[in-house]
C-alpha positions as CSV (number, residue, x, y, z in Angstrom):
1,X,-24.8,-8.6,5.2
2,X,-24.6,-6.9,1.7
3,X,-21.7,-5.5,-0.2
4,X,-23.2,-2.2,0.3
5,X,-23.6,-2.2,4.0
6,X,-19.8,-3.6,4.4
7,X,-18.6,-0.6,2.6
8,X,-20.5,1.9,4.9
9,X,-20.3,0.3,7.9
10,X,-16.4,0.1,7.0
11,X,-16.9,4.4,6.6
12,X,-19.3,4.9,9.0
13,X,-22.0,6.2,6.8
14,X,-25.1,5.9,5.9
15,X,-25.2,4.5,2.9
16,X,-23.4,4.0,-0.4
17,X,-26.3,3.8,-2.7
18,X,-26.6,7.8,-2.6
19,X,-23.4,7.9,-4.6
20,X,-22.7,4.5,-6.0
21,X,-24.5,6.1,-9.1
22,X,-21.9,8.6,-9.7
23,X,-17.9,7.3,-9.8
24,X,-15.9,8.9,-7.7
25,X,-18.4,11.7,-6.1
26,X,-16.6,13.3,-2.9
27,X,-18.6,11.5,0.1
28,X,-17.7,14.0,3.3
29,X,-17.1,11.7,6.6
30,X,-19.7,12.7,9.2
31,X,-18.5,15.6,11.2
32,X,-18.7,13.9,14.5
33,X,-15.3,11.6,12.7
34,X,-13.7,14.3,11.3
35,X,-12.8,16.4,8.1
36,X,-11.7,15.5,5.1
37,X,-13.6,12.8,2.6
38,X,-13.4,10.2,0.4
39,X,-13.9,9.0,-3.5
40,X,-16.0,5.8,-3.4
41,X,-16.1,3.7,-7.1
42,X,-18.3,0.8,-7.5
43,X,-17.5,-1.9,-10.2
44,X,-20.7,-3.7,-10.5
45,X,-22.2,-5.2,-7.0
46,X,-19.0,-7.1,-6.3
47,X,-16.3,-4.5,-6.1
48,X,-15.4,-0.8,-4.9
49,X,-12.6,0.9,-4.7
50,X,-12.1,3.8,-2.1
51,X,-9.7,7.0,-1.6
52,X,-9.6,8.6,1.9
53,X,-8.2,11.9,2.5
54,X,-8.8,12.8,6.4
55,X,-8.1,13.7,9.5
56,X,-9.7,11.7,11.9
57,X,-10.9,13.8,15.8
58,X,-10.9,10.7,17.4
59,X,-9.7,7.5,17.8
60,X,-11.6,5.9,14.2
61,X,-12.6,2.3,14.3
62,X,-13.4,0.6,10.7
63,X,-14.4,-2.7,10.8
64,X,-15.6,-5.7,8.8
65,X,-17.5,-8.9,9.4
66,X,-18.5,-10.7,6.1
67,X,-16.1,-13.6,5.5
68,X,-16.5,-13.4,1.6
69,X,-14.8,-9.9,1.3
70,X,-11.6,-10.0,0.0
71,X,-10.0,-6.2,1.4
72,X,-6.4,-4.7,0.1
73,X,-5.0,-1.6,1.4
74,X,-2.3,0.9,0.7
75,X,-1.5,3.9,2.8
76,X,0.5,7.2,1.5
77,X,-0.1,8.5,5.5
78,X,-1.1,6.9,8.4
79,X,-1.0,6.3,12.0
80,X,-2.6,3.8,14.0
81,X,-3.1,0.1,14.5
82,X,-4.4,-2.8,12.4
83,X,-6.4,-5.5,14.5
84,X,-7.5,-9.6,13.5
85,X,-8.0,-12.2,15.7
86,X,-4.6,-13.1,16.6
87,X,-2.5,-9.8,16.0
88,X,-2.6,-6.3,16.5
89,X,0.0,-4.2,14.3
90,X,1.1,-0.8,13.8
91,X,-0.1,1.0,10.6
92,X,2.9,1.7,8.2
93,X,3.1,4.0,5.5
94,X,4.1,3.1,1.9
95,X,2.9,-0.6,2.9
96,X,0.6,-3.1,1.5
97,X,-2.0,-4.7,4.2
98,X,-4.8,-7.4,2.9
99,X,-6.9,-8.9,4.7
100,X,-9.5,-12.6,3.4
101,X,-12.0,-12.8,5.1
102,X,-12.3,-16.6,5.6
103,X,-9.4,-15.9,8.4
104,X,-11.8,-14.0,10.3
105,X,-13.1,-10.4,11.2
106,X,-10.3,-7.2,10.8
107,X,-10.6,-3.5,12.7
108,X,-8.7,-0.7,11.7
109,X,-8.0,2.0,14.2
110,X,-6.8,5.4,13.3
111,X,-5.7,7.7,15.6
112,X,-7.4,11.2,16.4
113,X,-5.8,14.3,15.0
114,X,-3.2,12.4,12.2
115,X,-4.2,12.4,8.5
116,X,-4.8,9.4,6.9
117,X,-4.4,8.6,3.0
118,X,-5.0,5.6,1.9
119,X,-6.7,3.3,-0.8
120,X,-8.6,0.4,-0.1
121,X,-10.2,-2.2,-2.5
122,X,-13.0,-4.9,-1.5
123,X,-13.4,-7.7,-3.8
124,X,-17.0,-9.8,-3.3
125,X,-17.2,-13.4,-4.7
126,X,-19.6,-11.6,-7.2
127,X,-16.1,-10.3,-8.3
128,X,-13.8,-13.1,-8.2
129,X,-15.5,-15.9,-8.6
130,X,-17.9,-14.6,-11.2
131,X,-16.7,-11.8,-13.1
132,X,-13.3,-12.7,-12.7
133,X,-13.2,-16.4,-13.1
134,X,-15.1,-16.0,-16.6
135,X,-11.7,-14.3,-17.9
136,X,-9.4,-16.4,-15.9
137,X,-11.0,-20.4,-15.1
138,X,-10.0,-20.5,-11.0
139,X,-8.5,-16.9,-10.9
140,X,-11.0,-16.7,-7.4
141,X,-9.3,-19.4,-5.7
142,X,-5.5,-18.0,-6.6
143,X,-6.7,-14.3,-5.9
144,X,-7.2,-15.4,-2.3
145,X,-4.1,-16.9,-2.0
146,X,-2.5,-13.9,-3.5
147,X,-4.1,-11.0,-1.6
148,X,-3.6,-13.3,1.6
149,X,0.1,-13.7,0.6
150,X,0.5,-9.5,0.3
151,X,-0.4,-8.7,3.5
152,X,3.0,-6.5,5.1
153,X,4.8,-6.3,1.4
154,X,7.2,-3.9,1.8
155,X,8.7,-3.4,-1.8
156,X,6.7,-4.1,-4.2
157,X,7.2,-1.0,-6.8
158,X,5.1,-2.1,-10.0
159,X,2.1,-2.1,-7.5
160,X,3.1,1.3,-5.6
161,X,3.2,3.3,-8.6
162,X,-0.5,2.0,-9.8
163,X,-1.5,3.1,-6.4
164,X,0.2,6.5,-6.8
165,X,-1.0,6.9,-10.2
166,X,-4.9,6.7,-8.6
167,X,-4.1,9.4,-5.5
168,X,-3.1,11.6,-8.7
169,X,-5.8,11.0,-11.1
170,X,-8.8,14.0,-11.0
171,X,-10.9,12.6,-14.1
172,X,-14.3,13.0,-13.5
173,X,-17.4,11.3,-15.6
174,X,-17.7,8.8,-18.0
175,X,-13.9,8.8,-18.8
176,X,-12.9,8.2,-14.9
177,X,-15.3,4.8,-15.4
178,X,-12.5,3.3,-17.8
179,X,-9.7,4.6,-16.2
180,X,-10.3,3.2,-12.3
181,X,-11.6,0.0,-14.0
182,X,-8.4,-0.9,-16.1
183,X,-6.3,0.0,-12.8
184,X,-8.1,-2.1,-10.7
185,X,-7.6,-4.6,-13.4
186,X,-3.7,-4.1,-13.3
187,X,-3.3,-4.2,-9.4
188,X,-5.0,-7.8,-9.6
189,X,-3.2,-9.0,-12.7
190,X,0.3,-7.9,-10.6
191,X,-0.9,-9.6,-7.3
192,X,-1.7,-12.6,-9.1
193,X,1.7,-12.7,-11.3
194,X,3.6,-11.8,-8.3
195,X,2.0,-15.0,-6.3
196,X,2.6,-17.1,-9.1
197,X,6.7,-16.0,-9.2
198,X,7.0,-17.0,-5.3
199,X,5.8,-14.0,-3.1
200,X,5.3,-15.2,0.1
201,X,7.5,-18.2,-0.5
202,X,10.3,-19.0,2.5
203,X,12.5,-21.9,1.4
204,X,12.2,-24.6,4.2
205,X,16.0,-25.1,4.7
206,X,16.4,-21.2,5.6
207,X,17.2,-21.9,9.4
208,X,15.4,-19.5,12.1
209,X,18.6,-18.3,12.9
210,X,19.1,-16.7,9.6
211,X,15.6,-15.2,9.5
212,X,16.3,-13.8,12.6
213,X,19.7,-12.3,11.1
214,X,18.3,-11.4,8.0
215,X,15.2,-8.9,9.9
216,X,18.3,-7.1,12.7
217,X,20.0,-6.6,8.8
218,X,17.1,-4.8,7.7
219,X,16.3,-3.0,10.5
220,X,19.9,-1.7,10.2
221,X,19.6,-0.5,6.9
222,X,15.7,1.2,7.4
223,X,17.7,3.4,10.5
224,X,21.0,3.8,7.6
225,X,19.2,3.6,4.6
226,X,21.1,7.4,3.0
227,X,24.6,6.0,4.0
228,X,26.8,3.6,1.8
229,X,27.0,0.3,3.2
230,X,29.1,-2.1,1.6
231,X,27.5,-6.0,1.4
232,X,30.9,-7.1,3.3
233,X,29.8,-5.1,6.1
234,X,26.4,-6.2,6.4
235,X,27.5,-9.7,6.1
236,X,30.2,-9.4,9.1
237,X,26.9,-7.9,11.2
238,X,25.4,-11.0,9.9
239,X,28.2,-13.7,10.6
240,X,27.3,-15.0,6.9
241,X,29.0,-14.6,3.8
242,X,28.0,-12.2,1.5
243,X,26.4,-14.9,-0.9
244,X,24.6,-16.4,1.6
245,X,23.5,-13.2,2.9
246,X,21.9,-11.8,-0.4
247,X,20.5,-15.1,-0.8
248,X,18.7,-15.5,3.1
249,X,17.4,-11.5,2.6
250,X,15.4,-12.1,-0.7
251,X,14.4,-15.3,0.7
252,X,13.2,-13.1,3.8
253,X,11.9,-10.5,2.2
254,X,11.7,-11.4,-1.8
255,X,13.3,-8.4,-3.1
256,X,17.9,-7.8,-3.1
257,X,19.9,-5.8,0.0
258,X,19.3,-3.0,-2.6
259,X,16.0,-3.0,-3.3
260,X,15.5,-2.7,0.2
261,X,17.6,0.1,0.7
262,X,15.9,1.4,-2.6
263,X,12.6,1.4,-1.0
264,X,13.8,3.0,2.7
265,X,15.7,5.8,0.6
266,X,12.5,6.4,-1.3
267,X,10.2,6.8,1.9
268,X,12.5,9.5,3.2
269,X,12.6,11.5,-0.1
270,X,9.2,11.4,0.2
271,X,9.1,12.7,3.4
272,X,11.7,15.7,2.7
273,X,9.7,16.8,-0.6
274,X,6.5,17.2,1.5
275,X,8.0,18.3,4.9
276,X,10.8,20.8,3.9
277,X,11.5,23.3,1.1
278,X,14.9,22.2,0.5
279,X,16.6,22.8,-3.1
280,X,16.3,19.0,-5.4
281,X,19.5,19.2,-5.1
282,X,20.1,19.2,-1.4
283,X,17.5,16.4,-1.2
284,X,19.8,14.3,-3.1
285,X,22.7,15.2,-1.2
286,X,21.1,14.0,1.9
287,X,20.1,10.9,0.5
288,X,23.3,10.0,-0.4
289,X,23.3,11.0,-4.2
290,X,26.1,12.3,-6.1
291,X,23.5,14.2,-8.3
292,X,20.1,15.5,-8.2
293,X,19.5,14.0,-11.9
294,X,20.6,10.4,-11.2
295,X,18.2,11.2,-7.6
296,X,15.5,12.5,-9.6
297,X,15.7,9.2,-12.5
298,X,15.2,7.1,-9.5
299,X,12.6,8.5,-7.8
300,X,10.6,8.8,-10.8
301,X,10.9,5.3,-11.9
302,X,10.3,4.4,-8.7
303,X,7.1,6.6,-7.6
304,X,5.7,7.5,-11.2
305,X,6.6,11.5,-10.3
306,X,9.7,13.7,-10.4
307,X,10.6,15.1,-7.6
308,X,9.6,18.7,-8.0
309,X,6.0,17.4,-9.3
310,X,5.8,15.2,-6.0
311,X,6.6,18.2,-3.9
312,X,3.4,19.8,-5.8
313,X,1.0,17.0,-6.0
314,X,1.4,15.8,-2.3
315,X,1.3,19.0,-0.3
316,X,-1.9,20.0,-2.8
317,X,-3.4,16.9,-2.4
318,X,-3.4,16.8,1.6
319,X,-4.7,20.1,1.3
320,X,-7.5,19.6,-0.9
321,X,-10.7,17.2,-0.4
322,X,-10.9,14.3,-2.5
């Protein structure tokens, strides 16, 4: 099967060579799907990169069979269920999903009536082990292992704000060709950087019963993640010391205690900014911030916006079509 019919069998349309002329051209989803659309960007006949902004009226099933394709994914907002051979997960926002495609066919389900957001990127071997592995000799074989290795990375925050920098970008044209090029271009130079450091790396002599420790730690700090927890306390929950402790959760998860918290803290700013009207100010207070301008600091390093233009750019975006 060509790249081409991947990519709109994947979107249940017709077909992508109507706007693979023209970067970034709004493609509406068929009306019997739902409203909203997406921005489809080719890169030669190997890659494409894809913006969704919808809201699906039934259950939508995306799916893809070619065992070549290389697939990553990042949703903003989501709800449904991710589906391979062996598992079937829940769809999380502010994750990373990947999917190669030598371990078999993938299905995405989104549910009717919820908005979905999301970036996706398919790399063909006319990518990554042409294109690509004329820059970097054998940069195919690693990019496998590294988009394989990304699949459920929470924090990852180089990579988010790349991803956050694309949902805000509105260049059109020629122009939009260099900039969606030289991102793509960053997002793999990450990936394969982060691989190289150890993502994806669990230290044989971690015991099961740590790892299992380790994941109830983190679940308690996802459901107390705008309270002050000291690392004493968390390590009493765990029975460990506290240098063990940091030491079995970035083994667990590659990233520190805080980080983690970072991250959790950051998803439910998110959600305030777009859900409520609340004052900055209050935001941070509810998070667990002294200030609004140490809050603020932080969320813009961490999401490439300050809060106020987040507030702005995500409720205009989810009303707007892409």
């Amino acid at each position: 099967m060509s790249f081409e019919k991947n990519i709109s069998q994947l979107l249940n349309i017709d077909s992508l060579q109507a706007c693979s002329s023209l970067p970034m051209e709004p493609h509406p989803l068929p009306e019997r799907t739902g409203e909203g659309s997406c921005r489809i960007f080719r890169f030669g006949s190997g890659a494409a990169m894809i913006l969704l902004n919808c809201k699906s009226l039934q259950n939508y099933s995306c799916c893809v069979h070619d065992e070549s394709l290389l697939h990553i994914s990042y949703y903003e907002e989501v709800h449904g269920t991710h589906h391979s051979p062996c598992t079937v997960r829940p769809l999380l926002s502010d994750m990373f999903y990947s999917h190669v495609g030598i371990s078999g066919r993938f299905q995405t389900v989104y549910e009717a009536h919820t908005p979905v957001k999301a970036v996706h990127i398919f790399l063909a071997p006319e990518y990554y082990d042409s294109y690509l592995s004329q820059k970097i000799p054998d940069s195919g074989t690693c990019l496998k292992e590294a988009v394989a290795m990304l699949d459920q990375v929470e924090y990852f925050p180089e990579l988010a704000v790349i991803f956050q920098q694309l949902y805000s970008y509105r260049g059109t044209g020629a122009p939009s060709l260099l900039f969606y090029e030289s991102k793509l271009t960053e997002i793999l130079a990450l990936i394969l950087q982060k691989s190289s450091d150890g993502m994806g790396t669990l230290p044989r002599h971690v015991k099961h019963a740590d790892i299992e420790a380790a994941h109830q730690i983190a679940e308690y700090i996802s459901s107390h993640a705008t309270q002050e927890i000291s690392l004493d306390a968390l390590a009493h929950m765990a029975y460990m010391s506290p240098a063990k402790l940091k030491y079995v959760f970035k083994a667990v998860f590659h990233c520190s205690i805080r980080d983690y918290r970072l991250q959790k803290r950051m998803h439910i700013a998110k959600e305030f900014l777009y859900h409520t009207d609340l004052p900055i100010a209050d935001v941070a207070i509810q998070l667990g911030y002294r200030t609004s301008g140490n809050f603020a600091a932080i969320f813009k390093k961490y999401t490439g916006f300050s809060p106020k233009d987040y507030r702005v750019f995500s409720r205009t975006s989810s009303k707007c079509k892409f």
